[in-house]
MOPAC internal coordinates of N, CA, C and O (Angstrom, degrees):
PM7 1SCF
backbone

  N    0.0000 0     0.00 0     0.00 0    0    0    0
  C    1.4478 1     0.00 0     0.00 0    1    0    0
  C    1.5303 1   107.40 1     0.00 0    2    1    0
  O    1.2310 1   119.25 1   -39.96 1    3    2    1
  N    1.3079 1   119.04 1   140.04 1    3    2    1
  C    1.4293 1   126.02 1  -162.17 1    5    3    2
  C    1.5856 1    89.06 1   -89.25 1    6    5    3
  O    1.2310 1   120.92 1   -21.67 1    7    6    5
  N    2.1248 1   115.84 1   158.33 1    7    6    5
  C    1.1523 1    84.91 1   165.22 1    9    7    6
  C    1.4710 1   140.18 1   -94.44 1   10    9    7
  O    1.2310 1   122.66 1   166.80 1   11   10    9
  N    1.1423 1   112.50 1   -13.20 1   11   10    9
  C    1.7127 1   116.52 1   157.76 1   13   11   10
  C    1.5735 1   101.08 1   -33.26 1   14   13   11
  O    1.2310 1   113.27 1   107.83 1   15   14   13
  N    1.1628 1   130.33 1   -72.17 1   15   14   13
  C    1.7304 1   113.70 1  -178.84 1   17   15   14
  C    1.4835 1   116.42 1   -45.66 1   18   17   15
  O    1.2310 1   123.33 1   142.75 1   19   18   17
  N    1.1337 1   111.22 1   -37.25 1   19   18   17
  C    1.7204 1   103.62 1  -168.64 1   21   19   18
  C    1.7839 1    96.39 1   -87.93 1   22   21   19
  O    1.2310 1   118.10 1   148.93 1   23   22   21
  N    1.1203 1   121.22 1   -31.07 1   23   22   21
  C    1.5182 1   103.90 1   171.93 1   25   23   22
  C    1.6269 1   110.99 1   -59.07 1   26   25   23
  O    1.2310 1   123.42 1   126.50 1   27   26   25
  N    1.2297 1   111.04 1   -53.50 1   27   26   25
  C    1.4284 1   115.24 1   168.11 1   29   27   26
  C    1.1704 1   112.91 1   -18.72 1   30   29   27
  O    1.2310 1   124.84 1   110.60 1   31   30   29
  N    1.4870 1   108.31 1   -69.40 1   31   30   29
  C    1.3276 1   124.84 1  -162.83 1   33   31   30
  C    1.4045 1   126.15 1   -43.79 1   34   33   31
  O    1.2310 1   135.09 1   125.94 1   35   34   33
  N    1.7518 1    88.41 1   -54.06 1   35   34   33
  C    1.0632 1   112.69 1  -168.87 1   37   35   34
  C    2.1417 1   121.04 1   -70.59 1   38   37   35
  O    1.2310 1   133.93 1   154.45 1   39   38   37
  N    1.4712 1    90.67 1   -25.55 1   39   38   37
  C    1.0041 1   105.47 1  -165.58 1   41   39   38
  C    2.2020 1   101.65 1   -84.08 1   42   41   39
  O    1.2310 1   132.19 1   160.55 1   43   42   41
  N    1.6621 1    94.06 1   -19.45 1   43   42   41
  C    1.4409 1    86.69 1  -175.48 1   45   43   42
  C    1.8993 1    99.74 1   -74.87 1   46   45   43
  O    1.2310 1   121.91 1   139.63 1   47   46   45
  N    1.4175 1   113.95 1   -40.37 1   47   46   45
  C    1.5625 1   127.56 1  -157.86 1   49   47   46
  C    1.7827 1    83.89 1   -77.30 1   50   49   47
  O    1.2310 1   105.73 1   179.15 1   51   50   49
  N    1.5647 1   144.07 1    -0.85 1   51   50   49
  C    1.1295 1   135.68 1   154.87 1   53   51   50
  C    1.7612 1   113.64 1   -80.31 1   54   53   51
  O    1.2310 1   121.51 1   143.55 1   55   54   53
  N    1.3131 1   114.72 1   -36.45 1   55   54   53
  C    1.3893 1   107.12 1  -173.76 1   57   55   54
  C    1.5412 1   115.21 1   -72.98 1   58   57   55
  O    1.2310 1   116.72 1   162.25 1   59   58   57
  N    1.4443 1   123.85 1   -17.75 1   59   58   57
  C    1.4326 1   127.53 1  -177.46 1   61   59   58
  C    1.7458 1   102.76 1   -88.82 1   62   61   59
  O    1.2310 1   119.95 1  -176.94 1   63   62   61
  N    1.2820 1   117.70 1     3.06 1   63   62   61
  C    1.3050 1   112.19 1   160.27 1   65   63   62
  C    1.7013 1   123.63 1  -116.97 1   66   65   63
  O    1.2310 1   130.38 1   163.76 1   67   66   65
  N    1.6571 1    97.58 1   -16.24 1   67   66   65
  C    1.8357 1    77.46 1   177.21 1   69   67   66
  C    1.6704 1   104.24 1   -88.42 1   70   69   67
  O    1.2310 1   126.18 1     2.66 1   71   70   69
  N    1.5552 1   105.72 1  -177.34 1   71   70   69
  C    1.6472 1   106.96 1  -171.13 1   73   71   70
  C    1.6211 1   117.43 1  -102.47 1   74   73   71
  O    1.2310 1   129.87 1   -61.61 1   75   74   73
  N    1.2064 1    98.58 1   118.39 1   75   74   73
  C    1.7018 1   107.26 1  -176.66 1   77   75   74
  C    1.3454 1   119.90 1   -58.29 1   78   77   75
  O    1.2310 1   122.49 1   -39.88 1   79   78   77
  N    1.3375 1   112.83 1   140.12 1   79   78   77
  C    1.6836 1   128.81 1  -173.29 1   81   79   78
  C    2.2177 1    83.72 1   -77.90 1   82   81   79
  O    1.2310 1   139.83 1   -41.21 1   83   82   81
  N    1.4407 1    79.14 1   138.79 1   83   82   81
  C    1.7725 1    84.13 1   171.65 1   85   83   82
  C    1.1836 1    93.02 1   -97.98 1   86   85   83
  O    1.2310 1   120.90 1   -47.97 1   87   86   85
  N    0.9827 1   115.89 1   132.03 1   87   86   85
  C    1.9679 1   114.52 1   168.62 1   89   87   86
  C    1.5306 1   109.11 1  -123.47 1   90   89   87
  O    1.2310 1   117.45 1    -0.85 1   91   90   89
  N    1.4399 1   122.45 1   179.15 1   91   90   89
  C    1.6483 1   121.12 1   178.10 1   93   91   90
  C    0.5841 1   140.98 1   -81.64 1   94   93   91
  O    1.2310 1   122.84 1  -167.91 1   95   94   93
  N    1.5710 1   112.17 1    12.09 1   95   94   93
  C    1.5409 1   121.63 1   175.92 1   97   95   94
  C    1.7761 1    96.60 1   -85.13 1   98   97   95
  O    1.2310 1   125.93 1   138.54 1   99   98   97
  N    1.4555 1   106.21 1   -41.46 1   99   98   97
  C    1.7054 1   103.96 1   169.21 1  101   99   98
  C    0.8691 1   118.65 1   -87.09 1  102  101   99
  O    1.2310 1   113.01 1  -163.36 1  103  102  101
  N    1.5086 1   130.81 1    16.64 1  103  102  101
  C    1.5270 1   122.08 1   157.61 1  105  103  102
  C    1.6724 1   102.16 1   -97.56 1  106  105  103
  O    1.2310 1   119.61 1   177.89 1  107  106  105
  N    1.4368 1   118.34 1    -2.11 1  107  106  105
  C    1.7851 1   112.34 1  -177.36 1  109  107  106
  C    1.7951 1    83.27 1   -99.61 1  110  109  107
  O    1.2310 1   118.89 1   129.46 1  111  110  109
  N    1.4052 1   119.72 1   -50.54 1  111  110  109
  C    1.3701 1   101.40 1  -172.73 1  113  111  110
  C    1.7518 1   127.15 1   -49.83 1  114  113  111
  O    1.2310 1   128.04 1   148.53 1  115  114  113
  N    1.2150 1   102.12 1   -31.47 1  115  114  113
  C    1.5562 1   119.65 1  -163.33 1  117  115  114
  C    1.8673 1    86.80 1   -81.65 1  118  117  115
  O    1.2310 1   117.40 1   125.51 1  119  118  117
  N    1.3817 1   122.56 1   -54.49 1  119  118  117
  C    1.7320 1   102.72 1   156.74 1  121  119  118
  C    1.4239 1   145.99 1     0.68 1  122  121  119
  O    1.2310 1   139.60 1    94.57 1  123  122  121
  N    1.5466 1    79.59 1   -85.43 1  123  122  121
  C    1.0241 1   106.16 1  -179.33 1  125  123  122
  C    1.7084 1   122.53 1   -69.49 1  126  125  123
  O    1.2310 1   137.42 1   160.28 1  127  126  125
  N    1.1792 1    83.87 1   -19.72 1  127  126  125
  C    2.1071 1    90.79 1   162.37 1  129  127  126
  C    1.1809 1   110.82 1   -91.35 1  130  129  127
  O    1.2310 1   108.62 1   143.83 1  131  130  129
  N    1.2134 1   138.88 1   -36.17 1  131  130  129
  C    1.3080 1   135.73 1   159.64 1  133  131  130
  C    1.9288 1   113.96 1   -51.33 1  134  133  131
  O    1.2310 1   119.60 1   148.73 1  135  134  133
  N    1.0161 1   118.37 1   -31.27 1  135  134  133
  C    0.9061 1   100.85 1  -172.07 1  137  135  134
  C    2.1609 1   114.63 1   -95.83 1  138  137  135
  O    1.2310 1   136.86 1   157.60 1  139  138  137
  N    1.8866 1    84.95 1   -22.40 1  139  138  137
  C    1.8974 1    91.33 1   166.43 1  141  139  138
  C    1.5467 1   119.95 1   -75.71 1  142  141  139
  O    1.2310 1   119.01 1   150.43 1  143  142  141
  N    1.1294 1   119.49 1   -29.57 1  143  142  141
  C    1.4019 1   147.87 1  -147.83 1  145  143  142
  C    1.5076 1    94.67 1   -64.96 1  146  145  143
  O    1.2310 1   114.62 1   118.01 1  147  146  145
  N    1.3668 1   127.80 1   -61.99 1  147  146  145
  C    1.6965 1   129.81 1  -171.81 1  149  147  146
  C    1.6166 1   116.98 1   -66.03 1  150  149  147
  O    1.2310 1   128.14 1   146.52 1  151  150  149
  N    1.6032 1   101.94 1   -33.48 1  151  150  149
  C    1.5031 1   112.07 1   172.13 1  153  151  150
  C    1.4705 1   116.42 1   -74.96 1  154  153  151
  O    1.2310 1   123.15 1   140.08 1  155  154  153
  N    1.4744 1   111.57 1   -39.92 1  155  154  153
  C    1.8647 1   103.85 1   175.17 1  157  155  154
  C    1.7154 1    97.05 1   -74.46 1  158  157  155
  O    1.2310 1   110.61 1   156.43 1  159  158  157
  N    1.0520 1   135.26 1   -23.57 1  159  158  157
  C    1.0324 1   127.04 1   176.61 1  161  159  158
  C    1.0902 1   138.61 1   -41.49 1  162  161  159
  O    1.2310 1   130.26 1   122.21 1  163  162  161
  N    1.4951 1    97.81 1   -57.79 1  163  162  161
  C    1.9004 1   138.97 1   165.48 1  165  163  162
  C    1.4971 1    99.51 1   -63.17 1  166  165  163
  O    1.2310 1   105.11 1   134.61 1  167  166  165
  N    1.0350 1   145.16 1   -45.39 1  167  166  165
  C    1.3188 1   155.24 1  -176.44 1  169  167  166
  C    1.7791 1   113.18 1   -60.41 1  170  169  167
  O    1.2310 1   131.53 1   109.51 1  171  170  169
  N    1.3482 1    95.35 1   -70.49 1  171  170  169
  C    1.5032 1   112.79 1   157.08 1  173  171  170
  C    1.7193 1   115.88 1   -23.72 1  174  173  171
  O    1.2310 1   134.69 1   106.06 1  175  174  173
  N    1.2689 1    89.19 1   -73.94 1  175  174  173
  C    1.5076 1   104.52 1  -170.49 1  177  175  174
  C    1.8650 1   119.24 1   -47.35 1  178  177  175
  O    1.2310 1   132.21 1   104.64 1  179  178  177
  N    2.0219 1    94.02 1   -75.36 1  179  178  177
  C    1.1278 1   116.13 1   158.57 1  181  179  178
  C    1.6873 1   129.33 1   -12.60 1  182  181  179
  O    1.2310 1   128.63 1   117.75 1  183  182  181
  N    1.4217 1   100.97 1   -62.25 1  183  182  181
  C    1.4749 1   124.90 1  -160.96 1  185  183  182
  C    1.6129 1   110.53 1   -68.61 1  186  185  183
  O    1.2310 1   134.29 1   130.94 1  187  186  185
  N    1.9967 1    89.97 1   -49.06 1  187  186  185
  C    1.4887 1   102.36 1   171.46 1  189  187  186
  C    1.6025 1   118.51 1   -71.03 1  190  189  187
  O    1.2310 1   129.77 1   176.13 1  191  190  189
  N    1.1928 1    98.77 1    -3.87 1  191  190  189
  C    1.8218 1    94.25 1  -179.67 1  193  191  190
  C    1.3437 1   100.32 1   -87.33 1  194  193  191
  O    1.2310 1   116.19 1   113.81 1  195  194  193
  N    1.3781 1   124.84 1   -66.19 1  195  194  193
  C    1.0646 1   135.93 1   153.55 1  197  195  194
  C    1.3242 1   124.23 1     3.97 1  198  197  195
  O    1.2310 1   120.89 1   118.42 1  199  198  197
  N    1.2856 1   115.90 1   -61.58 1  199  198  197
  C    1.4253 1   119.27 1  -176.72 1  201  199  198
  C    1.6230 1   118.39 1  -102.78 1  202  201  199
  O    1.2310 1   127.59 1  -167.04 1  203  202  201
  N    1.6290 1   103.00 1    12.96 1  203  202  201
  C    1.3548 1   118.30 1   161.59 1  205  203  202
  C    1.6815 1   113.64 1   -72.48 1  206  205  203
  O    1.2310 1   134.26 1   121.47 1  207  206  205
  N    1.3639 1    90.03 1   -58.53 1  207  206  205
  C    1.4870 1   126.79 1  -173.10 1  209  207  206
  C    1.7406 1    96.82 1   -43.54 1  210  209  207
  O    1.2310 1   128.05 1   116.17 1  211  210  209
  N    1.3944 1   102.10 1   -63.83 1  211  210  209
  C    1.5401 1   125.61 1  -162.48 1  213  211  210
  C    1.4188 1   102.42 1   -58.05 1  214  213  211
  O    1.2310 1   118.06 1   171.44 1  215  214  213
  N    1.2650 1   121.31 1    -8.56 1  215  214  213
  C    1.6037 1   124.11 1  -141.27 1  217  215  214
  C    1.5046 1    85.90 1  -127.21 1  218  217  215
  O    1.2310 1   119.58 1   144.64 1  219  218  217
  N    1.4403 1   118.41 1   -35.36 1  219  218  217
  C    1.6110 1   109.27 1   177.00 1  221  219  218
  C    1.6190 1    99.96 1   -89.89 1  222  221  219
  O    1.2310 1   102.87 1   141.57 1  223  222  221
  N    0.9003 1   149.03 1   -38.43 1  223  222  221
  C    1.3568 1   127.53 1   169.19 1  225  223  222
  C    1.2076 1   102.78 1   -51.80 1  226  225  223
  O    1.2310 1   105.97 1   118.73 1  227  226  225
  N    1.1599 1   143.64 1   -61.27 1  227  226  225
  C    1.5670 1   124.21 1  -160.19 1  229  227  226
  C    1.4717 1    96.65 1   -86.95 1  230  229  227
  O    1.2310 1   109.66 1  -160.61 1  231  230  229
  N    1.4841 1   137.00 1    19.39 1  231  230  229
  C    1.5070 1   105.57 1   144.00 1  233  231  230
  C    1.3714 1   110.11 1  -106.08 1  234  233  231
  O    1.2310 1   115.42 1  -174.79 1  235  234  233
  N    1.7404 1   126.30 1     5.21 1  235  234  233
  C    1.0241 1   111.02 1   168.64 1  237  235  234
  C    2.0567 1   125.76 1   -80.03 1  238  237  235
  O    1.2310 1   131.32 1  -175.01 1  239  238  237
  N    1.6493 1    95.76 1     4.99 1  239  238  237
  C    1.6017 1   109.62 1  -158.23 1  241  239  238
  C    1.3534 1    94.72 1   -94.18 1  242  241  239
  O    1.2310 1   129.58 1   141.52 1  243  242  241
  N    2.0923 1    99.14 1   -38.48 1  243  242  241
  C    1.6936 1    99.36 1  -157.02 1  245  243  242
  C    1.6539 1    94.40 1   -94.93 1  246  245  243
  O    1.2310 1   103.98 1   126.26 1  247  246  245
  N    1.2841 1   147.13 1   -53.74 1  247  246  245
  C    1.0391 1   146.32 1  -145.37 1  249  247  246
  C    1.0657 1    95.21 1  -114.64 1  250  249  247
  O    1.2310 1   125.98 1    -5.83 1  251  250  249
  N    1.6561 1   106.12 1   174.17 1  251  250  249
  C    1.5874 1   134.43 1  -153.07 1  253  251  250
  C    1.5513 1   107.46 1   -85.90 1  254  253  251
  O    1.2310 1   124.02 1   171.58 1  255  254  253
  N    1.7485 1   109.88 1    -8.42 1  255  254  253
  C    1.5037 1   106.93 1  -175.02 1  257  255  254
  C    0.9817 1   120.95 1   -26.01 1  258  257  255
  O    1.2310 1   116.94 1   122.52 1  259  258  257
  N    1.6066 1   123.42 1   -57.48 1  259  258  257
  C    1.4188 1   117.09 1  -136.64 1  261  259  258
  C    2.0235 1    98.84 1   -88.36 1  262  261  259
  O    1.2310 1   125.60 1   168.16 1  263  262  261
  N    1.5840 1   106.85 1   -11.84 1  263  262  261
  C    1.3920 1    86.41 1   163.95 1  265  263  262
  C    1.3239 1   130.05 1   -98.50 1  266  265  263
  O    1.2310 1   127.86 1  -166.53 1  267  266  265
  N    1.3458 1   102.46 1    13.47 1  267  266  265
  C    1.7399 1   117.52 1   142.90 1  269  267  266
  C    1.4843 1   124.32 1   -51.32 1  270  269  267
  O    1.2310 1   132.42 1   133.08 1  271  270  269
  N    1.6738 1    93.61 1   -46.92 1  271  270  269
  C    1.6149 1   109.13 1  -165.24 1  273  271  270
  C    1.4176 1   105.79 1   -88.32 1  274  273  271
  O    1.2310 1   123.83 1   179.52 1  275  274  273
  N    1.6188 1   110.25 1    -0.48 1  275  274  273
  C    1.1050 1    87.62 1   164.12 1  277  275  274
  C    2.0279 1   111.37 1   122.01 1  278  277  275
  O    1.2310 1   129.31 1   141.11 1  279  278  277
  N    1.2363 1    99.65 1   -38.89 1  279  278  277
  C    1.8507 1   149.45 1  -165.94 1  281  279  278
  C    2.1357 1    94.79 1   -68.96 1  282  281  279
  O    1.2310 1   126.02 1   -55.42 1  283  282  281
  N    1.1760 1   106.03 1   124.58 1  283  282  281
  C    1.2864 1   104.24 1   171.42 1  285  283  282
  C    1.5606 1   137.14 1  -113.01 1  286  285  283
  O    1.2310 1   137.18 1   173.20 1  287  286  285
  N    1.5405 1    84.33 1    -6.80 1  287  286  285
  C    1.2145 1   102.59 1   153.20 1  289  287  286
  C    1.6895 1   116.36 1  -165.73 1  290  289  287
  O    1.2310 1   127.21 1   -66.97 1  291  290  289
  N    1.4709 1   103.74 1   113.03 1  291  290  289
  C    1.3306 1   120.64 1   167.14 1  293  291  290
  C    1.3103 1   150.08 1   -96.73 1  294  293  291
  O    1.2310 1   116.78 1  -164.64 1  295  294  293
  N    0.9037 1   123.74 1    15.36 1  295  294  293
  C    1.5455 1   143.51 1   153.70 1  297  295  294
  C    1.3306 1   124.93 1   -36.90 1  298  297  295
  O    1.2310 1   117.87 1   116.50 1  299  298  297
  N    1.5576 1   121.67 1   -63.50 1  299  298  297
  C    1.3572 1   129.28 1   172.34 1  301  299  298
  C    1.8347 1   107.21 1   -65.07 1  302  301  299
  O    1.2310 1   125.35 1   126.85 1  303  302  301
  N    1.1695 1   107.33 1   -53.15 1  303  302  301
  C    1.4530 1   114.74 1  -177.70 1  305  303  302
  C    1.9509 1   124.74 1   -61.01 1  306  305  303
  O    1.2310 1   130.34 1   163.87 1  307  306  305
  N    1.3596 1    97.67 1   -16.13 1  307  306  305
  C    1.6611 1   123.57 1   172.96 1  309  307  306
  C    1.6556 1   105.00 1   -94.79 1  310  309  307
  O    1.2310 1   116.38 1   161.26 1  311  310  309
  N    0.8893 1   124.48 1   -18.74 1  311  310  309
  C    1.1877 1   142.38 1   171.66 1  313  311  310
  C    1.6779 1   136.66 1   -71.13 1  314  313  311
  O    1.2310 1   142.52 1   111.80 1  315  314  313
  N    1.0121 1    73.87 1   -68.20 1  315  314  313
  C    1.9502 1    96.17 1   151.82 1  317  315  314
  C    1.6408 1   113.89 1   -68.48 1  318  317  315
  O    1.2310 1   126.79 1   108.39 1  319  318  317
  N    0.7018 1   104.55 1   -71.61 1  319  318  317
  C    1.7724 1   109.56 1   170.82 1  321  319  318
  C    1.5707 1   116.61 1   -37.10 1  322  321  319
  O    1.2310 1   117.33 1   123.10 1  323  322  321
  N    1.2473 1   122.68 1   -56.90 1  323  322  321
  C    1.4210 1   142.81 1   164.08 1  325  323  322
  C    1.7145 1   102.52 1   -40.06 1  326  325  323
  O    1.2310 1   124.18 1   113.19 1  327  326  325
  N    1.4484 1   109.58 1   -66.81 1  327  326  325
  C    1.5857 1   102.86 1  -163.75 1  329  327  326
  C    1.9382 1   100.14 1   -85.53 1  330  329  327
  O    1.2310 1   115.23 1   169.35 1  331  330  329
  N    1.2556 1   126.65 1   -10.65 1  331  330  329
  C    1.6120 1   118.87 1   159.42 1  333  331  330
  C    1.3991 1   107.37 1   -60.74 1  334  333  331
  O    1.2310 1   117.71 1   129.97 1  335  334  333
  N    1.3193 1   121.97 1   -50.03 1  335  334  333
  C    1.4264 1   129.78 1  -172.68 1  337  335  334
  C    1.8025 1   110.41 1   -62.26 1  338  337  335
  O    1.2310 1   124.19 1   153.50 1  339  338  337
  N    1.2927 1   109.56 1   -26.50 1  339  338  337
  C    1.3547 1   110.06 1  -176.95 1  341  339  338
  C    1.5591 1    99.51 1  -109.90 1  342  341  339
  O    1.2310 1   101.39 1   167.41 1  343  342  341
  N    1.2283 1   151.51 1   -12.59 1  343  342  341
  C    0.7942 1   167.97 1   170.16 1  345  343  342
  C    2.0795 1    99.36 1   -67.20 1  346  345  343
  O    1.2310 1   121.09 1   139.61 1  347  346  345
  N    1.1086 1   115.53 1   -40.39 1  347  346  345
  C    1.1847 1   143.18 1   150.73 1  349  347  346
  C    1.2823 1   132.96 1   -28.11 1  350  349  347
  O    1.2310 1   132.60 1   113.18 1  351  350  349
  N    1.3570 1    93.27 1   -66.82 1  351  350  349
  C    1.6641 1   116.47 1   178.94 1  353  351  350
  C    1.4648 1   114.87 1   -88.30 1  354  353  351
  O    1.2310 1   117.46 1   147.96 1  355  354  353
  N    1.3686 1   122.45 1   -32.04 1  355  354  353
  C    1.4398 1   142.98 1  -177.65 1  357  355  354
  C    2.0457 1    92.45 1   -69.73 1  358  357  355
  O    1.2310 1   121.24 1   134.62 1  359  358  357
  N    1.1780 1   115.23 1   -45.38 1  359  358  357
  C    1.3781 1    93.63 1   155.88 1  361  359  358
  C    1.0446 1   159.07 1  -173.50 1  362  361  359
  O    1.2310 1   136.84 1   -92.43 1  363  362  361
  N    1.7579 1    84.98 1    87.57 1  363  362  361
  C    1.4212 1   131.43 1   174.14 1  365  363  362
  C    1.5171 1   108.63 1   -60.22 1  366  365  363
  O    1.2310 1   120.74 1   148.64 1  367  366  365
  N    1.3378 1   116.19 1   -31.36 1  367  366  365
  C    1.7996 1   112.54 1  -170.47 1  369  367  366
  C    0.9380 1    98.78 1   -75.64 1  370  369  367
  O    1.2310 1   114.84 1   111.34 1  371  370  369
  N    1.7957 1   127.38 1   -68.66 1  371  370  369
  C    1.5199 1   127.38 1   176.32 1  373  371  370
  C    1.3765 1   133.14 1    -4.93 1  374  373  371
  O    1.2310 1   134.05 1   109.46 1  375  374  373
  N    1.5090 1    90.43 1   -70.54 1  375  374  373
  C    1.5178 1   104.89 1   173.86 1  377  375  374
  C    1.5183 1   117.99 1   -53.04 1  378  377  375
  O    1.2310 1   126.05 1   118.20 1  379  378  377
  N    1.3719 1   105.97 1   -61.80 1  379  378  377
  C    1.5239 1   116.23 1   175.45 1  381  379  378
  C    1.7761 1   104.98 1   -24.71 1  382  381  379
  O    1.2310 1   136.03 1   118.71 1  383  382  381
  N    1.7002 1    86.57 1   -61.29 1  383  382  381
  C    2.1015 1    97.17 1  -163.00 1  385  383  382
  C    1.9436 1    89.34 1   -51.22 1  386  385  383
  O    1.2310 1   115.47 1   107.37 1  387  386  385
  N    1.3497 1   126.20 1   -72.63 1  387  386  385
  C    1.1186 1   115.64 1   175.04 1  389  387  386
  C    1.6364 1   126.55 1   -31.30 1  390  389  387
  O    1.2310 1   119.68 1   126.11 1  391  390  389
  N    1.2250 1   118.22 1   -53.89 1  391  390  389
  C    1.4923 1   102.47 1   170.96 1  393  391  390
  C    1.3806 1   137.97 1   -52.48 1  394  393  391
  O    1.2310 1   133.82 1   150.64 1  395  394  393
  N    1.5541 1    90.88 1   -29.36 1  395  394  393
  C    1.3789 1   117.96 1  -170.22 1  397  395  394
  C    1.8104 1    97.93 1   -59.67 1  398  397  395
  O    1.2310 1   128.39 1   104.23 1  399  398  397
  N    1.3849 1   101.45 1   -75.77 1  399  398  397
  C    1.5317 1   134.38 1   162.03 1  401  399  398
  C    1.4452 1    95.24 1    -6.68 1  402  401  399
  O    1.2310 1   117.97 1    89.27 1  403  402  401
  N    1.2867 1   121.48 1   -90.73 1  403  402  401
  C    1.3653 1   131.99 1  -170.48 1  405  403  402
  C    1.6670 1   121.96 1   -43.79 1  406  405  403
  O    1.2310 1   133.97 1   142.99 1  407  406  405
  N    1.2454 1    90.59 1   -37.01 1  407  406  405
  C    1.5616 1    84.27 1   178.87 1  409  407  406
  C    1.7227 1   102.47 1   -94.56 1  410  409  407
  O    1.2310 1   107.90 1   166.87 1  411  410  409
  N    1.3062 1   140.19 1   -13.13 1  411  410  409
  C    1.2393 1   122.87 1   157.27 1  413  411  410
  C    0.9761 1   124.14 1   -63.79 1  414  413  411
  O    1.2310 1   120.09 1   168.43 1  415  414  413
  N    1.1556 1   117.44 1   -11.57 1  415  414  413
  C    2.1051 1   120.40 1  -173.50 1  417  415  414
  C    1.2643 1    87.50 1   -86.83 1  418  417  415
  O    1.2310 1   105.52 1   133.38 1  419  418  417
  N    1.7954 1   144.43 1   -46.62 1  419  418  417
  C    0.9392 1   156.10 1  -129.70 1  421  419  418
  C    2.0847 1    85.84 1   -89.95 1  422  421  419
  O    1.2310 1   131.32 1   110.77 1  423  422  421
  N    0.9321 1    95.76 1   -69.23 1  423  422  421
  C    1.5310 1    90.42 1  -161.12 1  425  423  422
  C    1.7958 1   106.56 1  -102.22 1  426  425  423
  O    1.2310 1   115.54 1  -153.72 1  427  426  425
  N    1.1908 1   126.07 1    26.28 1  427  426  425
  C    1.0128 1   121.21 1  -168.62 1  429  427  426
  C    1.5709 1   104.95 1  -102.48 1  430  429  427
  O    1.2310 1   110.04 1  -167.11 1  431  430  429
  N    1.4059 1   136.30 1    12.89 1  431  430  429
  C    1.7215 1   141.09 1   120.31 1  433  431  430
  C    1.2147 1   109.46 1   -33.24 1  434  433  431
  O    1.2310 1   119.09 1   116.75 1  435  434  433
  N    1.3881 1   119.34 1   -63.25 1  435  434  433
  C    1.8039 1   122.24 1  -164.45 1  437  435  434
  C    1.5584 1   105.72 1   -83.94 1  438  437  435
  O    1.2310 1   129.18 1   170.09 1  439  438  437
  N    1.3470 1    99.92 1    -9.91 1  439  438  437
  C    2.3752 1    81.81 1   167.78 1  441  439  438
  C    0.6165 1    81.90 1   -79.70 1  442  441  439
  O    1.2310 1   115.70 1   105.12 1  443  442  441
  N    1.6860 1   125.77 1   -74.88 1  443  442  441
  C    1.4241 1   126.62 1  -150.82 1  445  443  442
  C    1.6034 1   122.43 1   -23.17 1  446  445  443
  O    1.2310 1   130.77 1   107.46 1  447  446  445
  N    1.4274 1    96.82 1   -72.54 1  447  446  445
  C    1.4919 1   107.76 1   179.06 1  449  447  446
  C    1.7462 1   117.85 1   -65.15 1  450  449  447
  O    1.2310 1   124.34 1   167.07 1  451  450  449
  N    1.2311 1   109.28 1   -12.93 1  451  450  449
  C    1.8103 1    95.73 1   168.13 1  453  451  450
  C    1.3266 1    93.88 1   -98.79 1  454  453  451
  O    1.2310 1   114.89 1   158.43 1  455  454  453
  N    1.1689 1   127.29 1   -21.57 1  455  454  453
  C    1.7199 1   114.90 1  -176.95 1  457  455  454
  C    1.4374 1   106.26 1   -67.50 1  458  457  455
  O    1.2310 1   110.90 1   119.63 1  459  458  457
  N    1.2983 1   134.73 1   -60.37 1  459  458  457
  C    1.6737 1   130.33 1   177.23 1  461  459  458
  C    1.7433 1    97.40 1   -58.78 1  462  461  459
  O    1.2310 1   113.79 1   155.29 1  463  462  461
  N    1.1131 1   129.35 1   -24.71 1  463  462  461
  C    1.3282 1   117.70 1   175.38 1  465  463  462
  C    1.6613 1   106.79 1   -59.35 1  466  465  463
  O    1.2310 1   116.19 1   126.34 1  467  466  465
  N    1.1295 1   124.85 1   -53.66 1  467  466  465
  C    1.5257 1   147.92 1  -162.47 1  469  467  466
  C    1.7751 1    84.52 1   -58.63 1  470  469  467
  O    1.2310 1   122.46 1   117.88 1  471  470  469
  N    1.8410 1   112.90 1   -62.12 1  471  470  469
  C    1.4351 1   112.71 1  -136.41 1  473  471  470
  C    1.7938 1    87.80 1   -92.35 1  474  473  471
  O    1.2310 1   116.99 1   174.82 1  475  474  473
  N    1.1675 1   123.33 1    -5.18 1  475  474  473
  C    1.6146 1   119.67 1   149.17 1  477  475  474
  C    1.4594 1   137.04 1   -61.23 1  478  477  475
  O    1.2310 1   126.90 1   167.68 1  479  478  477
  N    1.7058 1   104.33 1   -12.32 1  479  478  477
  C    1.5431 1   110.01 1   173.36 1  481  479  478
  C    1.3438 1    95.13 1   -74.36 1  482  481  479
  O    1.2310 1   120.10 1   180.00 1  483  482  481

């Protein structure tokens, strides 16, 4: 190993041990995740239920499940289930944009003001 590589080296396996200055560019980043963080959350969640949901109605329409479950006729009942589940997902964005919305009105004093703080250096 040449030593320019091993200084390299050495010098990267030094930075993951000394302790980082927090400064305001990571106090606007850490914000700004606080303030996306609850809405992808809800989104996340929501969307994936949604297309759980959506996913058991249409296996109760296409496959033999439901006379597993018991069900003698499932068609109407896979049906309903299917379009709640997509009914679901159709609006999952909305909400999101609204959550989103709300919490930017909410904290959007404190970007603001650390952001012209930042763009004053």
């Amino acid at each position: 190993m040449h030593k320019n590589d091993q200084e390299f080296l050495v010098q990267k396996i030094r930075t993951q041990y000394t302790e980082k200055e927090h400064s305001r560019l990571d106090a606007l980043k850490e914000l700004d995740s606080k303030v996306q963080r609850p809405a992808k959350l809800f989104a996340y969640l929501f969307g994936s239920l949604g297309a759980i949901i959506m996913g058991s109605g249409m296996s109760l329409v296409m496959t033999d499940i439901g006379a597993v479950l018991g069900m003698s006729e499932t068609m109407m009942p896979g049906i309903v289930i299917g379009v709640v589940g997509m009914a679901m997902a159709i609006v999952n964005y909305p909400i999101y944009k609204r959550i989103l919305a709300a919490r930017r009105k909410k904290y959007a004093d404190q970007i603001i003001a650390l952001s012209d703080e930042l763009m004053q250096d």
